[in-house]
C-alpha positions as CSV (number, residue, x, y, z in Angstrom):
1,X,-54.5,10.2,-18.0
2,X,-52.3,8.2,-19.7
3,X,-49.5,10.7,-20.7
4,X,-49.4,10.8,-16.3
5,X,-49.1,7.4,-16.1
6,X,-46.2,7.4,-18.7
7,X,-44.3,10.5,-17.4
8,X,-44.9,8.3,-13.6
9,X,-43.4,5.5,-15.4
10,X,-40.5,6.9,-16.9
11,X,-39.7,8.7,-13.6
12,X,-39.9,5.5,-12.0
13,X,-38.1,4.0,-14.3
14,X,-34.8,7.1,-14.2
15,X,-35.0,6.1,-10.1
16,X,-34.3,2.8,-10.7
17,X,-31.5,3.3,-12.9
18,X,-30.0,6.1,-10.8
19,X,-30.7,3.7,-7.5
20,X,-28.9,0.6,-9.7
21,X,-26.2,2.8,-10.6
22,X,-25.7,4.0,-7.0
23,X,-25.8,0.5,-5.4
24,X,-23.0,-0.9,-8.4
25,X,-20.5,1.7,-7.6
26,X,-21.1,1.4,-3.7
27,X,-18.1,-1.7,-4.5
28,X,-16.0,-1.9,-7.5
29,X,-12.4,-3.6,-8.6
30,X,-10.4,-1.8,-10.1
31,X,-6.4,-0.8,-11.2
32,X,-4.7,2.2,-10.5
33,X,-4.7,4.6,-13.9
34,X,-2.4,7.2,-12.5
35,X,-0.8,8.4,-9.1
36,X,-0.2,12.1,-8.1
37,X,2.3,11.8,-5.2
38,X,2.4,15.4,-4.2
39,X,-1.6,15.2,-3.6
40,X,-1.4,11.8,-2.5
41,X,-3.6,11.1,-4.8
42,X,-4.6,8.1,-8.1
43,X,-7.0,7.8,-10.5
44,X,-8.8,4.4,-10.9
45,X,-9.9,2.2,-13.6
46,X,-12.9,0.0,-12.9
47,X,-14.5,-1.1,-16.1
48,X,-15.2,1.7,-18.6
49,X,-15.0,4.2,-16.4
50,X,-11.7,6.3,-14.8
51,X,-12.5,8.5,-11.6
52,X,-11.3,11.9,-10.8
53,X,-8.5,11.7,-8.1
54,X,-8.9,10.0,-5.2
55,X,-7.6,9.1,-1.4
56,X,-5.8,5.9,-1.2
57,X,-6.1,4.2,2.4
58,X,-2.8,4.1,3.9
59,X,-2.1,2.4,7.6
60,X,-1.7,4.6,9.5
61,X,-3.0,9.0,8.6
62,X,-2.9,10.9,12.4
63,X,0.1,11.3,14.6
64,X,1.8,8.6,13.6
65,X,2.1,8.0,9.1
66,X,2.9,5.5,6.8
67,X,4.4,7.0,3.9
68,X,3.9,4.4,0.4
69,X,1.9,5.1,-2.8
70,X,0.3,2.7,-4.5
71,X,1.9,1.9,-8.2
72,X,0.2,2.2,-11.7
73,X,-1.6,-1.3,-12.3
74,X,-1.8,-1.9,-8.8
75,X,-5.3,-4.0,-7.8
76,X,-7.5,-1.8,-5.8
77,X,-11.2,-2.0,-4.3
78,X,-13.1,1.3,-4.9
79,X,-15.1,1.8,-1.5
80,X,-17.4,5.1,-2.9
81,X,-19.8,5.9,0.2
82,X,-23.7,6.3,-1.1
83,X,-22.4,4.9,-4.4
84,X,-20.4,8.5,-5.3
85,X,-17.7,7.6,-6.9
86,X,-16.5,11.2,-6.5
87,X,-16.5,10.0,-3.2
88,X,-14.4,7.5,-3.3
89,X,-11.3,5.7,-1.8
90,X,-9.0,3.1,-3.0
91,X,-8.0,0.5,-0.5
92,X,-5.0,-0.9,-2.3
93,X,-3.2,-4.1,-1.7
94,X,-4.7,-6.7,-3.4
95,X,-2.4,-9.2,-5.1
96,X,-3.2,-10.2,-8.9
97,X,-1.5,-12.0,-11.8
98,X,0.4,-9.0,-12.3
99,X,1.6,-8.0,-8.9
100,X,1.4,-11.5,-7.3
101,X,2.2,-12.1,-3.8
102,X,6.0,-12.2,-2.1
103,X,5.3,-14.8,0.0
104,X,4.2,-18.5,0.6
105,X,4.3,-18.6,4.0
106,X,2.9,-18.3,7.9
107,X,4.7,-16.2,9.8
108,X,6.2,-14.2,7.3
109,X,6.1,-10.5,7.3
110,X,8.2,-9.5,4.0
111,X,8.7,-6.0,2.3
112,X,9.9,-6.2,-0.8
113,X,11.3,-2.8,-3.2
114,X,11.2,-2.3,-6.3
115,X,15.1,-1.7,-6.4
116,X,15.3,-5.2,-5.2
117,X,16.0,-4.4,-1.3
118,X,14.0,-6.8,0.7
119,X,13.6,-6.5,4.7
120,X,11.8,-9.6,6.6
121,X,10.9,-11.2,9.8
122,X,9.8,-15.0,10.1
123,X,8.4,-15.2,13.6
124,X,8.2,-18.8,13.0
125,X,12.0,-19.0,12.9
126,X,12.8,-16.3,14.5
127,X,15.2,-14.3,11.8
128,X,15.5,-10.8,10.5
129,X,16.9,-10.5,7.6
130,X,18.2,-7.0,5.3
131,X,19.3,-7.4,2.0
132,X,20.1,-4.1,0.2
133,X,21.4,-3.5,-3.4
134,X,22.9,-0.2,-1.9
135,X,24.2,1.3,1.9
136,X,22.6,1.1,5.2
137,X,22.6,3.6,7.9
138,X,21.6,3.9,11.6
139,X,21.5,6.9,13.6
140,X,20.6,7.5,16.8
141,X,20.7,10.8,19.6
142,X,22.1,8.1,21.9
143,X,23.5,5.3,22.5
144,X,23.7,1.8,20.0
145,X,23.9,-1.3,21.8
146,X,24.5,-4.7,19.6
147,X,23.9,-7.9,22.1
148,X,24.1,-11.1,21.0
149,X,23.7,-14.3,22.8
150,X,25.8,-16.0,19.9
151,X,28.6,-15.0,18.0
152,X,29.1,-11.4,15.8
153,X,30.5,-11.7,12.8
154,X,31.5,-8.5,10.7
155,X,32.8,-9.3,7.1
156,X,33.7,-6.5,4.6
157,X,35.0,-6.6,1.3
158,X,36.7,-3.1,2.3
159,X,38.3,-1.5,5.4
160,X,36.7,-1.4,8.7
161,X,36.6,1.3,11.1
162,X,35.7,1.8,14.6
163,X,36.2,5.1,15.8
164,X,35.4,6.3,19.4
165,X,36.4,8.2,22.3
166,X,37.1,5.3,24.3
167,X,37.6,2.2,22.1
168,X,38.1,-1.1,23.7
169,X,38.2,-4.8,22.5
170,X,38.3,-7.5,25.0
């Protein structure tokens, strides 16, 4: 009876460890090890252990996308349903030492690049603001209308053009 009761044990005993197992990858931190843009797709590190490739949660997936990959080193949380990690998805986003946050502020919703272009708007003050290290460009399949209830300034270090049909200045 007693090499039962050891053979009961030691499967008890492999449960318990698979079950621990299980429950600590249900959660983890971790960084991003590597990104496959074509597949949409990272790799992540979480302790001693790097996944196979994985979703990353992006805003917005059906009828409407948001196109932009997470970065290697980037902080993620490693959601794995029933604690598979093959399973997996990396909700990315989370500020840290070494991508700290662009902001200090309420009512701030700032974007910043990696080329150095920023685009924000504080709701608090009411301002949009562009600043680009390169060209801008607006297109539309009709019509552009600038209104302001203040003054429009246009400053160029170059020439200006206008160019139109119909051009009028009042």
């Amino acid at each position: 009876m007693r090499p039962a009761r050891v053979s009961r044990s030691i499967s008890g005993m492999n449960q318990f460890a698979e079950l621990a197992r299980l429950i600590q990858n249900l959660i983890r931190l971790g960084t991003i090890a590597e990104v496959d843009v074509a597949a949409a797709r990272v790799r992540v590190e979480s302790g001693n252990l790097t996944t196979a490739w994985l979703p990353w949660l992006a805003l917005r997936a059906g009828t409407s996308k948001e196109w932009d990959p997470p970065t290697e080193g980037e902080q993620v949380l490693l959601l794995s349903p029933s604690g598979l990690l093959t399973q997996g998805v990396a909700l990315v986003g989370l500020f840290s030492e070494a991508n700290p946050a662009n902001g200090d502020r309420e009512g701030l919703h700032r974007r910043t690049y990696p080329d150095g272009a920023v685009i924000e708007y504080d709701s608090i003050a009411k301002h949009l603001r562009a600043t680009l290290p390169g060209s801008a460009e607006v297109t539309a399949a009709g019509d552009i209308s600038l209104t302001s209830g203040g003054k429009i300034k246009i400053a160029a270090t170059g020439d200006v053009f206008i160019t139109g049909a119909n051009v009028r200045i009042n």
